[in-house]
N, C-alpha and C positions, 0 to 999 in steps of 0.2 A: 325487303321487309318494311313494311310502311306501320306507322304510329297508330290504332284508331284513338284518338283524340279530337271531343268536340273543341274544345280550345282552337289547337294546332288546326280543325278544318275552318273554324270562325275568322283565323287570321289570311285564312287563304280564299278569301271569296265564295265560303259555300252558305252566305247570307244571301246571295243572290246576284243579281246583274241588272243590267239596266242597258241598252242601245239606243242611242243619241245620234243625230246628224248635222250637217247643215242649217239652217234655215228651220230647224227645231229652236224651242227654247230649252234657258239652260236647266241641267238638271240636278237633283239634289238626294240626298241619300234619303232612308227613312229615319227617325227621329235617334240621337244618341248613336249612331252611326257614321261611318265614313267609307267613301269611296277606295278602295286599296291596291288598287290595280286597275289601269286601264291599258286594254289591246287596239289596234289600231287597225279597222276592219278595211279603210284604205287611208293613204295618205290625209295626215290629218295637220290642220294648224288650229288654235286656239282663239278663244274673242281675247285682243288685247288689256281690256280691264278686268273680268269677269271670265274667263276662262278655262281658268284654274287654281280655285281658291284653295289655297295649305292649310291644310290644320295643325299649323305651330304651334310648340311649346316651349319658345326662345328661352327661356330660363332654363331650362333643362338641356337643350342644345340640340333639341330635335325640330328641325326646319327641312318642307319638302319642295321642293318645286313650283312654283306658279311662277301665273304671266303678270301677277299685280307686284309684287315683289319679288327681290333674290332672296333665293336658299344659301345659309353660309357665307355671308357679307359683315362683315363687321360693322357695315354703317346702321343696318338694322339694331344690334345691341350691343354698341360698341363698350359699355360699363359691365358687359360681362367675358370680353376677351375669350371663352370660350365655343366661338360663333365661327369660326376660320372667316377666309378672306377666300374673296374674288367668286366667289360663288353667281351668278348670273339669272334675269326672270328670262322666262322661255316664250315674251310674247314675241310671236313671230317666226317661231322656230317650227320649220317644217318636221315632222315625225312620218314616217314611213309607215305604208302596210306591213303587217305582224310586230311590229314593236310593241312588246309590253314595258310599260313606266310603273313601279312600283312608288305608293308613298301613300301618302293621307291627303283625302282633299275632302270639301265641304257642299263644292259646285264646280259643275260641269258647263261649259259653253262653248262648242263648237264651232270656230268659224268655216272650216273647211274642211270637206272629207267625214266619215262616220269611225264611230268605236263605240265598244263596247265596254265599261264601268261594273267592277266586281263590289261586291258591298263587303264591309267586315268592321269587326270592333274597333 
């Protein structure tokens, strides 16, 4: 039995998608928007500055993944001790065809391999 709620589908990507590659440029949500999920159409790795930009809200203790910084590192906001430790940036890190990575991001940049970017609030 499934929920209809537009909420619950906004959070799951039903704002839309976007498909990115290689040697595309990076890409970017629509305005007030974020990326919420990306699939991984084949092995994919990221540009290491610009690759996977997080739309944190380190005071709150919600940090997602990219390749510019670590998610959940203390050294990012170490005066709020509720940030954990050891958390890691993912420039470089190979992801596999069908992996989906859930989180918030701002920008998209491909360096290798294609996927496919769900849009949501």
């Amino acid at each position: 039995m499934g929920i209809n709620s537009t909420d619950t589908a906004y959070n799951f990507g039903q704002m839309g998608s976007a498909y990115t590659a290689a040697s595309n440029p990076a890409i970017t949500p629509p305005t007030n928007k974020v990326f919420i999920a990306i699939t991984m159409v084949t092995a994919c790795t990221f540009d290491s500055s610009t690759g996977l930009i997080a739309d944190n809200n380190i005071a709150n203790g919600l940090e997602y993944i990219g390749t510019a910084a670590a998610a959940h590192d203390a050294a990012l906001s170490p005066d709020l001790g509720e940030s954990g430790v050891g958390g890691l940036d993912v420039n470089s890190v190979p992801f596999p065809a069908g992996l989906t990575i859930y989180g918030r991001w701002t920008e998209i940049d491909v360096a290798t391999g294609s996927c496919v970017a769900y849009i949501g609030d």
